[in-house]
N, C-alpha and C positions, 0 to 999 in steps of 0.2 A: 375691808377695802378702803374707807374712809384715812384711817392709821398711813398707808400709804404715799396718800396726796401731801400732804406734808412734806413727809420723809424726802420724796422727790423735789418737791419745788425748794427746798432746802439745799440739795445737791445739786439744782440745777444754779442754785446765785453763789453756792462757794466754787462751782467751777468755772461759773462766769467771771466770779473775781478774780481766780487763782489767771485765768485768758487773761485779763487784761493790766494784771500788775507789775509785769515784765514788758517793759518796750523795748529795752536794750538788749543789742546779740550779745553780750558777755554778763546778764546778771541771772540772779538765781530767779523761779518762778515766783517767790512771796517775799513781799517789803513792809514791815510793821509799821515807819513812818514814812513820812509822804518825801516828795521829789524834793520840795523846795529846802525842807529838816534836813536831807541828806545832802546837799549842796551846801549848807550855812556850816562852814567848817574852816580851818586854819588848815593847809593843804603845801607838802614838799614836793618836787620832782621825783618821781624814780626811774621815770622815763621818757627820754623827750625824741622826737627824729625833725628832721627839717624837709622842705621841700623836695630835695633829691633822696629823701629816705635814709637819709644819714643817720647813724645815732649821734644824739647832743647833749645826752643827759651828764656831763660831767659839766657843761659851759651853763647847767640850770640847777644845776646840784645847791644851791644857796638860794634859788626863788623860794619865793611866800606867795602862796594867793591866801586872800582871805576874805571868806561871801561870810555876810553876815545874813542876818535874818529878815532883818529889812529891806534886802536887798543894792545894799552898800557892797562895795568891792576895794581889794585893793591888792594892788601885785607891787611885792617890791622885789627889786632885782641890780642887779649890779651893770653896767654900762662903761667900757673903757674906763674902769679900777673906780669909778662911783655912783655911789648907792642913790638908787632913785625909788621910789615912791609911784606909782600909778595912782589914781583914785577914779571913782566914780558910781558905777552900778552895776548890776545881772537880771537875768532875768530868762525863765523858761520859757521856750518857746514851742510850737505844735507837739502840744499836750504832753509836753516835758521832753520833745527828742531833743529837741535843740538847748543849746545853753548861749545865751549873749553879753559876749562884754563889752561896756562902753569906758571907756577907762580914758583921762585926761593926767599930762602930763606939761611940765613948764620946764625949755631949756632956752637960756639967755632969754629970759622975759617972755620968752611968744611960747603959748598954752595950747597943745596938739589936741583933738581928740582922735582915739583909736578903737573902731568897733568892730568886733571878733566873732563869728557863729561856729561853733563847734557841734558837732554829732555827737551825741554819749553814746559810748561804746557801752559803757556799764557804770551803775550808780550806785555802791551799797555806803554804808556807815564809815568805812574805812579805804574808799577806794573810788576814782571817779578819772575814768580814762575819756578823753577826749579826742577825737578826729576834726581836722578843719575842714567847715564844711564848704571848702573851693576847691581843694589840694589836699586829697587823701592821703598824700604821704607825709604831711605835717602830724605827727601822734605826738599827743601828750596824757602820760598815766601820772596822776596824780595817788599818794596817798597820805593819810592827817600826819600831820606833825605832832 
């Protein structure tokens, strides 16, 4: 009898973990490293849509994001035929659904900032789809470069 209690309470925390390591509707149920590991990554377009649900992944087909570890950011992207640069940070938000970017930008001297919430659809090592979280029909599927 004793051999038992173990066994259970053992199975009862691997499938409490296995509950709650998937937040996102599009990822698998088990993640070997954490949220923050799988975000810190050099990231291309594969997919983009706009507000009207457009697809627009060929006018992102040349973006770069790139979350560092520290939680440094940076998107660079092309803008009426020149290459601009974002900088600034990320960061998770309610208990990794969210992802936030604050990102600052300089055109003719005066310095924008612009802050983004996105929903993660799904977060693995090679793959991090985004929904904006105002206007569901802005999708962005990221995967590494």
């Amino acid at each position: 009898m004793f051999y038992k209690a173990p066994i259970f309470a053992a199975l009862l925390i691997l499938a409490s973990a296995i509950s709650s390591c998937s937040i996102y509707p599009e990822n698998p149920l088990l993640a070997l490293s954490s949220k923050e590991k799988r975000v810190a990554n050099t990231w291309r377009v594969s997919y983009a849509s706009d507000e009207d649900g457009t697809e627009v992944t060929d006018q992102a087909a040349d973006d770069r994001y790139i979350f560092s570890e520290d939680g440094t950011a940076e998107w660079k992207t092309t803008f009426t035929g020149a290459d601009i640069t974002l900088t600034g940070e990320w960061d998770l938000l309610d208990d990794g659904a969210t992802l936030q970017t604050t990102l600052q930008y300089t055109i003719l001297g005066v310095t924008y900032t612009q802050t983004d919430k996105f929903n993660i659809q799904k977060l693995t090592e090679d793959e991090l789809w985004l929904e904006d979280d105002e206007d569901n029909d802005i999708q962005i599927q990221l995967s590494t470069f």
